[in-house]
VOBA-1610 file (N, C-alpha, C; in pm, whole numbers, padded with zeros to 5 digits, always signed):
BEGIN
Unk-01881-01657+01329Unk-01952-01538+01282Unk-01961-01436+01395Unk-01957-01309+01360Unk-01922-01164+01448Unk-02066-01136+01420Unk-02126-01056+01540Unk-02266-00955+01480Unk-02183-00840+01610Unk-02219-00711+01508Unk-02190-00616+01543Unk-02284-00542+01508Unk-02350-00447+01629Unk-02424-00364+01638Unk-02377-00237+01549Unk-02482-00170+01492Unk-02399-00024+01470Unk-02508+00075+01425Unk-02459+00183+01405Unk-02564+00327+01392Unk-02490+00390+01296Unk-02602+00438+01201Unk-02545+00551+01089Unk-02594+00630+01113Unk-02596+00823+01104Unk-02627+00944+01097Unk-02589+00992+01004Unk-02719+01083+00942Unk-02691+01153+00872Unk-02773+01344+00876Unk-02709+01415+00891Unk-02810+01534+00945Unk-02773+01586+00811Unk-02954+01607+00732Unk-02962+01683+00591Unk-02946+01538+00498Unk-03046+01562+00396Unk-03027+01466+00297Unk-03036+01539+00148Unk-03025+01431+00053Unk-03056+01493-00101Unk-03206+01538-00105Unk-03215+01609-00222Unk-03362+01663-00251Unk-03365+01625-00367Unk-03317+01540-00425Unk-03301+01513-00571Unk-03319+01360-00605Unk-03403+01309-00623Unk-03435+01178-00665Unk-03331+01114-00731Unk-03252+01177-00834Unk-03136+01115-00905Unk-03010+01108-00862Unk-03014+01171-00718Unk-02900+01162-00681Unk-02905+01140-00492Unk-02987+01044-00457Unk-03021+01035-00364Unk-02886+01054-00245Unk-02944+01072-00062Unk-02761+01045+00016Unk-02745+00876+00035Unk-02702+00826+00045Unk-02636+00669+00043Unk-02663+00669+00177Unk-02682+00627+00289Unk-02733+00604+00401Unk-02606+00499+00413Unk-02557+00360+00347Unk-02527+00273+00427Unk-02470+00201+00306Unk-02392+00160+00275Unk-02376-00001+00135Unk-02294-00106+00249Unk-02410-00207+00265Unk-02334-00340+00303Unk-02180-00396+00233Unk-02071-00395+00340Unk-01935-00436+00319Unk-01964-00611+00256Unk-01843-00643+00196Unk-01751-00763+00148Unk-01800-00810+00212Unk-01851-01002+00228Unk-01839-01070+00297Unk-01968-01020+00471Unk-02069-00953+00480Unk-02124-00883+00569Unk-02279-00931+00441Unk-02344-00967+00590Unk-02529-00963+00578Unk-02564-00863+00683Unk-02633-00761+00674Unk-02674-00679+00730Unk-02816-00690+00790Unk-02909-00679+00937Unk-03017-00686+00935Unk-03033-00579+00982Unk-03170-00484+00938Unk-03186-00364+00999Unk-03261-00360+01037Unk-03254-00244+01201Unk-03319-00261+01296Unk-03376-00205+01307Unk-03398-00032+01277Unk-03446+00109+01305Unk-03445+00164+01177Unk-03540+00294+01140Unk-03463+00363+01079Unk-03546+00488+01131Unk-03480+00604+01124Unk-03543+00742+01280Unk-03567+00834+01167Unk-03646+00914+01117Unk-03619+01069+01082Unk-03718+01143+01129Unk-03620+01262+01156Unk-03654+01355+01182Unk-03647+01468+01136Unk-03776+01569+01112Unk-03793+01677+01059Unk-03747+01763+01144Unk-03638+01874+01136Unk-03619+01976+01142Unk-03717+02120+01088Unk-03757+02071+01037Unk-03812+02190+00920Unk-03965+02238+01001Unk-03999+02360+00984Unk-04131+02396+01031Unk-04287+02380+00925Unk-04247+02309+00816Unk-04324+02244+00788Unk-04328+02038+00754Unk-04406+02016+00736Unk-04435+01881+00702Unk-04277+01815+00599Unk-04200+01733+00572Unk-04120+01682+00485Unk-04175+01543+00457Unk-04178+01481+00282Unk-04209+01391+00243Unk-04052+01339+00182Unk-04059+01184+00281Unk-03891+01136+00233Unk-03958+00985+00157Unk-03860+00939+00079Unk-03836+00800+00024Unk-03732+00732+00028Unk-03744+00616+00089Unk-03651+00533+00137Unk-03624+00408+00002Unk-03508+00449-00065Unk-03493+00318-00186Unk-03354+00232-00138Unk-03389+00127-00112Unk-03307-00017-00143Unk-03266-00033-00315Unk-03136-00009-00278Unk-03083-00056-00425Unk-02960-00134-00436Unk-03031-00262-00483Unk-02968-00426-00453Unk-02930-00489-00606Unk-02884-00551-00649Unk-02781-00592-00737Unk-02789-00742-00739Unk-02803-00774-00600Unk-02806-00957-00585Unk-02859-01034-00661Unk-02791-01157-00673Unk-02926-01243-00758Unk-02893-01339-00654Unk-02992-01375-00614Unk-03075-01480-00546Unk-03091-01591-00644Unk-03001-01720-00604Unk-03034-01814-00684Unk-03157-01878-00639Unk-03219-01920-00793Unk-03364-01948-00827Unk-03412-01857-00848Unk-03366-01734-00857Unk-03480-01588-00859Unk-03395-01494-00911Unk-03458-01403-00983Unk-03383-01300-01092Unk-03327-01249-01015Unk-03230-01142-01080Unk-03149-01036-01031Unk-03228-00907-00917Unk-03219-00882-00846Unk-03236-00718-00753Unk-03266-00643-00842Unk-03299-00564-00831Unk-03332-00426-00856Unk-03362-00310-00732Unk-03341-00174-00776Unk-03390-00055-00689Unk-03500-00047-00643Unk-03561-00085-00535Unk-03686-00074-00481Unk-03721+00061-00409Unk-03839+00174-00363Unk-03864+00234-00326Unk-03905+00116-00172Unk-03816+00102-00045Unk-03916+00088+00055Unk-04033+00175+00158Unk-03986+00268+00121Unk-04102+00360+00139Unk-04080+00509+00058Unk-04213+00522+00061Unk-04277+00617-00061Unk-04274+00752-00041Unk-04237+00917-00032Unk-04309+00990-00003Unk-04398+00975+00087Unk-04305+00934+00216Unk-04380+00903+00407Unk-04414+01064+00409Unk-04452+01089+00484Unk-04521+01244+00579Unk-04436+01223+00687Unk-04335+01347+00683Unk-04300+01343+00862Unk-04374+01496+00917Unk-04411+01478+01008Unk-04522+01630+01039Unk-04376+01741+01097Unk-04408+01856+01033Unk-04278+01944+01116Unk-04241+01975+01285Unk-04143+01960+01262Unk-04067+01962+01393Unk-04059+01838+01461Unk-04101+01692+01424Unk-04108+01561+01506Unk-04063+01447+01399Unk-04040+01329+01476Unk-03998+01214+01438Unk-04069+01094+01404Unk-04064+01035+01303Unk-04086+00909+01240Unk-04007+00780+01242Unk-04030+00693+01317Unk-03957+00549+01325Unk-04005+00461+01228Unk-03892+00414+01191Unk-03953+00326+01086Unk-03917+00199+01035Unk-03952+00103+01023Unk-03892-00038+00979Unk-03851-00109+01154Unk-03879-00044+01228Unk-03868-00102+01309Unk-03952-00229+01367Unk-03925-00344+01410Unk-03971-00423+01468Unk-04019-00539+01294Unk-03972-00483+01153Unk-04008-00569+01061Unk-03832-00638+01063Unk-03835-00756+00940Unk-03740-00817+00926Unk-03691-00765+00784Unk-03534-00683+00767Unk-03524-00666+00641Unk-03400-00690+00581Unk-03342-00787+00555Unk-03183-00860+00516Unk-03137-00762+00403Unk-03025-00710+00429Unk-02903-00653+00303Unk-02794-00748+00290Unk-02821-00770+00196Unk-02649-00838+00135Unk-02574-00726+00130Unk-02447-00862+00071Unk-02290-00784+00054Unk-02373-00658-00081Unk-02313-00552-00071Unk-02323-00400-00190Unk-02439-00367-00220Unk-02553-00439-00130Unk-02656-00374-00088Unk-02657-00216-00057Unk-02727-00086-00111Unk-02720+00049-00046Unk-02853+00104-00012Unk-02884+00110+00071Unk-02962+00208+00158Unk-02960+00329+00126Unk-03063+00381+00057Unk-03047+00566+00019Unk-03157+00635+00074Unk-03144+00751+00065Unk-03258+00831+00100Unk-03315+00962+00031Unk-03443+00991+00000Unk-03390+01181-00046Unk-03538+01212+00001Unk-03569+01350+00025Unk-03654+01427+00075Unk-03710+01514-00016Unk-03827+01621-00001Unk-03862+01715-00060Unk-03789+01835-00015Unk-03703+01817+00142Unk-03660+01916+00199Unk-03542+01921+00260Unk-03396+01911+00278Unk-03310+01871+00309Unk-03296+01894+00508Unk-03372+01939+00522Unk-03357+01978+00694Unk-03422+01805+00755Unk-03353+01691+00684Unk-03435+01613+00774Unk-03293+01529+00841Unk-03284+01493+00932Unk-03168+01391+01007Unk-03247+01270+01018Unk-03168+01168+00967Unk-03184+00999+00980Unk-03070+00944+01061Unk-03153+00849+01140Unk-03026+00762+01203Unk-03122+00620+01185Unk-03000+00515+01169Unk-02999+00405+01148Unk-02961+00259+01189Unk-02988+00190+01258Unk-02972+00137+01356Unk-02961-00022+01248Unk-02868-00079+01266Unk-02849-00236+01202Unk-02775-00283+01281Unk-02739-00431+01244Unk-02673-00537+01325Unk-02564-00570+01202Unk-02408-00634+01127Unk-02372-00661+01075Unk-02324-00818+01117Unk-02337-00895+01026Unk-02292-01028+01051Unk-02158-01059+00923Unk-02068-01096+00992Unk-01936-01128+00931Unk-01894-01236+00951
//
C-alpha cells in the first residue's frame, strides 16, 4: 500500500446549492483520509459556505451513503480564514465527492488529504 500526500485548490466556488464545485472524488481502488480543509474569504464581507460529502457506499451491515451536509452555512468573517476538519478523523471511499458552495463565490479552499492505494 502507497499513501500519498496531496492538496486540492480551488479559488471561487458555486453559489448554487444544486450545483455545488466538486472539491475532490476519491479514485478506483484509493481510501482517502482528510486532513485539512482552509477557506478563505476574499470578500469584504462575512461568506456562509457548506461543505457536503456525497457518498454512494454501502457499508456492509449498514445501508447505502447518502449526501451529507458536513458542515452547514459556517461564517467565514471577511477578509480571513477558517480551518476546518482538521485534527478530526474523516475516511472517503473509492467515488466518494467532496463539494462545496457559498453564498458568495470570492471564497478559495484548499485541501489537504492523504490517498491510500
Amino acid at each position: 500500500m502507497a499513501n500519498t500526500f496531496r492538496v486540492v485548490t480551488k479559488s471561487g466556488v458555486a453559489t448554487d446549492s444544486s450545483s455545488p464545485t466538486s472539491l475532490y472524488t476519491v479514485p478506483a481502488s484509493t481510501t482517502s483520509v482528510v486532513l485539512a480543509l482552509l477557506l478563505t474569504n476574499k470578500h469584504s464581507q462575512s461568506i456562509k459556505a457548506t461543505v457536503v460529502l456525497d457518498s454512494d457506499t454501502t457499508v456492509p451491515g449498514a445501508s447505502a451513503n447518502v449526501a451529507v451536509n458536513i458542515l452547514k452555512d459556517i461564517s467565514i468573517s471577511e477578509e480571513s480564514a477558517l480551518e476546518l476538519l482538521a485534527g478530526q478523523k474523516y475516511v472517503l471511499g473509492t467515488t466518494d465527492i467532496l463539494k462545496i458552495y457559498a453564498d458568495n463565490a470570492n471564497l478559495d479552499v484548499t485541501f489537504s488529504f492523504m490517498e491510500i492505494t
